[in-house]
N, C-alpha and C positions, 0 to 999 in steps of 0.2 A: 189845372196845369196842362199845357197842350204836351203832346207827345214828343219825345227828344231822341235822337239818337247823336249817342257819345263819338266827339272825333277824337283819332287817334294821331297819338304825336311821333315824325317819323321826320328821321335825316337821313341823309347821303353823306360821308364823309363831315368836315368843317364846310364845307361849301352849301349844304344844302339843306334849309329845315323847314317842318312843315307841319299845318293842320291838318289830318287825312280825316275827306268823309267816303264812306262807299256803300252804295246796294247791294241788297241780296241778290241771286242768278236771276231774278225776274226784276230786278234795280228797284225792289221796294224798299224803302216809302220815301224814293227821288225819284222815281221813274217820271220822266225819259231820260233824268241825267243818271250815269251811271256813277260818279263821282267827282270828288271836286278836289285839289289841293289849294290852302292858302300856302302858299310859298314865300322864301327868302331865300334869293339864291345868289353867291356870288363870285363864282366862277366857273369852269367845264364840268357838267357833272354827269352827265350822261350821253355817252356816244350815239352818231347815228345810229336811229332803231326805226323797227317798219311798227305800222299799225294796221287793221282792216277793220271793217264792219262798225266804223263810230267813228265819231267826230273828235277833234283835239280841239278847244277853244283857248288861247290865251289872252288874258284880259293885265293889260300891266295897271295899278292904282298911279296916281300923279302924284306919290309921293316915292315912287321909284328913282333911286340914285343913278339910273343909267337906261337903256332901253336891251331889247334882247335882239341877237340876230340869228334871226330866222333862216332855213335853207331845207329846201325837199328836193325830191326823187324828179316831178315834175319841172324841174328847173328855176324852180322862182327862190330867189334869195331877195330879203327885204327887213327892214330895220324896223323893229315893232317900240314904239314911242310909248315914253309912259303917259296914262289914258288913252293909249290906244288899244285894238284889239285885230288880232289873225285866229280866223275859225277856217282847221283844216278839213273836210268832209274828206275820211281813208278809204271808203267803200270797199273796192276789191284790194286796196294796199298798195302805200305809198308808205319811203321813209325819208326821216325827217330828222331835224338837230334843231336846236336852240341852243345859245350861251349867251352871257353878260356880252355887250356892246363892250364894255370897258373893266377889262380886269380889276376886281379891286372895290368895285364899288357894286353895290345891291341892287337885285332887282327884286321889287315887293310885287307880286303879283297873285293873279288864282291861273290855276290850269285846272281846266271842267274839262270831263270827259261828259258829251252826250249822244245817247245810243242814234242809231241810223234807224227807221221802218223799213223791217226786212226785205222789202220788197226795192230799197234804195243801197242794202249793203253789197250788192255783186256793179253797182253802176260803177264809170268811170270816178278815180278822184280830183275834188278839184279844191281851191280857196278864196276865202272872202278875204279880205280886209278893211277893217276902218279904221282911218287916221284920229288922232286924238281930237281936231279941231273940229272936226264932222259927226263926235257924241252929243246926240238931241240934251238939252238941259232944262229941268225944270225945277224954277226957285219960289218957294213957297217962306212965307216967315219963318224963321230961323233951320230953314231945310234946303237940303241944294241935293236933286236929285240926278245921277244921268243916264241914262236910257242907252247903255249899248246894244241890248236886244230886245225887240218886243216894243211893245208900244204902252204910253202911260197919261194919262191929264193929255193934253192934246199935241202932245206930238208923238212919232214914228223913228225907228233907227230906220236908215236907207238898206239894211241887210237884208235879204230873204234868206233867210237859213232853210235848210233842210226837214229841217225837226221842229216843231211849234215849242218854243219857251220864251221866257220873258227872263232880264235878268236889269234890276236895279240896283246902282249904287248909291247909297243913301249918306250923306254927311250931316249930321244934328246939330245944332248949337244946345249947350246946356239950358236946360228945361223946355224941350222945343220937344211937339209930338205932329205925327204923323199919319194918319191913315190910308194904308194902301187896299183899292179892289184887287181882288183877285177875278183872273177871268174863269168864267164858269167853266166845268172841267180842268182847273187845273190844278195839278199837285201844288201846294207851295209851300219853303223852306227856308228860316234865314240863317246866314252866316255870319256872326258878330268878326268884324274886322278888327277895330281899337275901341277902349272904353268898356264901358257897360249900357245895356240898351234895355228897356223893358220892353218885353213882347207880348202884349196881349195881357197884360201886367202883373208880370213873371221876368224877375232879372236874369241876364247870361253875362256874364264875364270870360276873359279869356283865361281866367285860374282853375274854372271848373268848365271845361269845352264843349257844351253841347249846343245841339242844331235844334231847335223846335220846328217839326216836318209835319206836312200835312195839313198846312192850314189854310184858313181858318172852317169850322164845324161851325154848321146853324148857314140860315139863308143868306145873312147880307154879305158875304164874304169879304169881309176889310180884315186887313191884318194891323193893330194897331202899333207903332214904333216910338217910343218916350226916352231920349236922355234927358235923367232926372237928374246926376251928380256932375256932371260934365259933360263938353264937346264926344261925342261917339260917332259911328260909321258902321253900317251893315251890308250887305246885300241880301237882295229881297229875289229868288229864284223863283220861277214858276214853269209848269208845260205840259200839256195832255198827255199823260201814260200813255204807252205803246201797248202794254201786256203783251210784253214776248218774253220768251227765255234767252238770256245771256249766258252763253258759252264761254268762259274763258282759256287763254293761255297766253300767258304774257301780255304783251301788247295787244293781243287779239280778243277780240270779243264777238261773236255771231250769235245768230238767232237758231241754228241746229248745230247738230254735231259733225253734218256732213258738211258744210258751211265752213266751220272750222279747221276739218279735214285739207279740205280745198287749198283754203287761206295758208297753212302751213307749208302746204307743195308747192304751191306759189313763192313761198320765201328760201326753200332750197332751189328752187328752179331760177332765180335771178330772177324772176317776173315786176318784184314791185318796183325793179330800178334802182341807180346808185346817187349818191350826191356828187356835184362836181367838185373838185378842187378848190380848196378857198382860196 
């Protein structure tokens, strides 16, 4: 049985419910991502907030009822397409909003939080975005994979992110399997989306929520992915550990505690900047 850590189930009012994963203060055993929510979100649920020292990723699945609208400190407001994705790099701190494009209807997405190398959490902040039409796709018999970060079988996402990971979304057809390399060095983790998936052949459901991390152990590093009773969906995370310490408070996250300190003064001194008026 590979290793699992249990997610926990967390909502925001009726508007907002969620898979919650998260690492310990050194983000083991995701490190470099410090965590991930899968989400359902569908309407305001949380006001402009700042972040610093880490990344915001939001990835929408294409089975979102709506897309999200995007708006930061930096000035860009932008409409995130379901299968699309917007990764904010906070560094020294920016704040940000997201809601539903369209009241009323869901957005099914994940928001990963992935740590910055401390040596990039005081730089300016800035953002990627890829359009939905522009996720690399790779179709294998009864597997339809898409590459929004990282690279896989031969293609590339056009992203250069910050932090080294890889992230796949995997859709199964019933009794279709799959074998994913891992790149050398790197942690990997998956998150059962819908369905049931056998991992490495060990089922996960979403009745009993766990992440099997860490893998794969032994030299050939394939992770293998089998829906056996139906149509299923995962994501397949991977990224070179940092090994730093994670500070938190709130939205903030550094690698010390003078870091932190900083990051905090900066958010009473108006430094990270306001959002403009919608």
């Amino acid at each position: 049985m590979p290793a699992v850590a249990r997610l926990q189930r967390m909502s925001h009012g009726s508007q907002f419910r969620a898979f919650n994963l998260r690492g310990d203060r050194y983000a083991k055993p995701i490190d470099p991502f410090l965590g991930v929510d899968h989400a359902w979100i569908n309407g305001p649920t949380f006001p402009p907030h700042p972040h610093a020292g880490f990344s915001v990723v939001s990835y929408l699945f294409l089975d979102s009822q709506t897309g999200i609208d995007n708006r930061d400190s930096l000035g860009n407001r932008n409409l995130i397409q379901p299968g699309g994705l917007h990764w904010t790099a906070a560094g020294e701190g920016v704040v940000h909003e997201e809601i539903p494009a369209e009241p009323g209807k869901t957005v099914h997405m994940l928001q990963i939080f992935i740590n910055l190398p401390e040596d990039h959490q005081a730089n300016a902040p800035f953002t990627l975005t890829l359009e939905p039409q522009d996720v690399p796709v790779v179709r294998w018999p009864g597997a339809k994979i898409r590459v929004p970060l990282g690279g896989f079988a031969d293609v590339v996402s056009p992203l250069s992110p910050p932090t080294d990971v890889r992230m796949l979304d995997i859709t199964l057809e019933q009794g279709s399997e799959v074998q994913i390399p891992v790149p050398q060095g790197h942690v990997a983790f998956v998150m059962l989306i819908d369905g049931e998936v056998h991992v490495d052949g060990h089922a996960f459901d979403l009745a009993d929520p766990q992440v099997p991390v860490n893998l794969p152990q032994g030299p050939d590093r394939l992770v293998t992915l089998h829906a056996k009773k139906a149509t299923a969906k995962a994501v397949v995370f991977s990224g070179t550990p940092l090994n730093q310490p994670v500070y938190w408070q709130g939205p903030l996250a550094l690698a010390s505690q003078g870091a932190l300190a900083k990051a905090v003064n900066g958010i009473q001194r108006g430094a990270f900047g306001t959002l403009q008026a919608r």
